[in-house]
N, C-alpha and C positions, 0 to 999 in steps of 0.2 A: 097133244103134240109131244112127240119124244125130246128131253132134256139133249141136249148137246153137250158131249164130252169136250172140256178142256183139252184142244191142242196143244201139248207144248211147240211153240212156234223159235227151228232155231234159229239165233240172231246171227250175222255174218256179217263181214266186212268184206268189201271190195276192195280192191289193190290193182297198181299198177304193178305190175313182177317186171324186173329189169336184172343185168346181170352186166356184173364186174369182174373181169377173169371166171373163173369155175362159180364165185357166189353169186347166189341168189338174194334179190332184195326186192322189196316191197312198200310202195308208198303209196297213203291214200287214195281215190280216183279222184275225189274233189279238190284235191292242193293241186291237179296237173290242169295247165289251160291247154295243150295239144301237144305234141309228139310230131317232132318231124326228122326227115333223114340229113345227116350231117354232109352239108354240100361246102365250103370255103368258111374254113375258122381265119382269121387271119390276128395272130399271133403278134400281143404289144410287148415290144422293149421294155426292160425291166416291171412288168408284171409281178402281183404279189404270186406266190407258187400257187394259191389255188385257182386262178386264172389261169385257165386253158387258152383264152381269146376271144376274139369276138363273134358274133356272127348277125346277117342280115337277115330281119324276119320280113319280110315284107315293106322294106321301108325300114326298119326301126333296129334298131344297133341292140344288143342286149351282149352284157354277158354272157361265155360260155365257162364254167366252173368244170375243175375236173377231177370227179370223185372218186375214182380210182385213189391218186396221190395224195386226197384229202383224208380218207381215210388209212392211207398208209400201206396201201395195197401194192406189192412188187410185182413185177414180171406183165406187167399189162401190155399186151399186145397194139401193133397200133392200128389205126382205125381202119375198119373191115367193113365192108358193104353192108352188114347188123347195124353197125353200131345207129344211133340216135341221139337227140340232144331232146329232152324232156322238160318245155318249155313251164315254168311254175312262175309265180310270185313269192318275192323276199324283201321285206322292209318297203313295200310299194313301190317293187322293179320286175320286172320282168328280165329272169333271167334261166340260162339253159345250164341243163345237167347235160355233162357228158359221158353217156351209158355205151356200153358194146354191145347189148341186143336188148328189145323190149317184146317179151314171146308174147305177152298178150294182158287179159286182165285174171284176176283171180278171185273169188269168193271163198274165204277161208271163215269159218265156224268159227265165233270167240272162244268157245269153248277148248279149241285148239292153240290157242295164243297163249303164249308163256309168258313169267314177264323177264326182264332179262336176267342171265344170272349175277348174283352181287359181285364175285368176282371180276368179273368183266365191267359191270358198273365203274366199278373204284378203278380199274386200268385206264379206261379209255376219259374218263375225269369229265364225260358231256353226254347231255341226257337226250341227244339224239335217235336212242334205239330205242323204241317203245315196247318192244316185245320181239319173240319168235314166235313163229307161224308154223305148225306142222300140216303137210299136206302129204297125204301118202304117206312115203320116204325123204319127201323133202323135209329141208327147213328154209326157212324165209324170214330174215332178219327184217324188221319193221321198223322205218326211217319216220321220223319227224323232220320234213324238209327244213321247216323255219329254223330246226335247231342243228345242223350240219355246219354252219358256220358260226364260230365265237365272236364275241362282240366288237372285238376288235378286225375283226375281218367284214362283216358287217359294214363296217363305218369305212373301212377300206373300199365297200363294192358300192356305196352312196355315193362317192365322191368322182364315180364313174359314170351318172347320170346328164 
């Protein structure tokens, strides 16, 4: 019986690709519990700024977060028949991201994942980016959902339950 040649077998990561103005971003497929399209946020009085508002999933009130402004992102357009709220879990809530379009999923090859540059590291002062993702010509910054909000904002979105 002929030996069988070692495959190298390559490893990948699946992602959810979502996009904020022109950038592209990328977050696990297992942090996301569903995707849906943004039908009635309804907007609370004095909200802390990374609350967008709220929205109904079925019955169930969640926040809606808005990572555009979270991240410090300008010029964001407003919400467009794309857009989606990328329902996840945070500190044992259920809460929605608010994205401008979600094109689909992606499998990017680790071998293509950078980690992030240090400079931007020490800028941005949160270790929310776990890497970039080169695909083709893209790039695709890689989010740690759990870690998009500081602790203190956290403890702000608790008190919302």
């Amino acid at each position: 019986m002929p030996e069988k040649d070692e495959e190298s077998v390559e490893e990948t990561i699946q992602v959810i690709n979502f996009r904020l103005g022109k950038d592209e971003f990328g977050i696990d497929i297992g942090s996301v519990k569903e995707i849906i399209r943004v039908e009635n946020i309804t907007h609370i009085p004095e909200a802390p700024s990374f609350i967008h508002g709220l929205a109904n999933l079925r019955g169930q009130i969640i926040p809606v977060l808005d990572l555009a402004s979270q991240f410090g992102l300008t010029g964001k357009e407003e919400s467009t028949v794309n857009a989606r709220i990328i329902v996840t879990e945070l500190d044992h809530q259920l809460v929605g991201m608010l994205v401008d379009e979600v094109p689909g999923v992606l499998k990017i090859a680790e071998e293509n994942i950078e980690s992030t540059p240090e400079l931007i590291q020490n800028e941005i002062k949160r270790d929310y980016i776990k890497g970039v993702g080169k695909l083709d010509k893209r790039l695709i910054i890689l989010l740690d959902l759990k870690k998009t909000l500081a602790p203190h904002e956290v403890e702000e979105l608790s008190k919302m339950k």
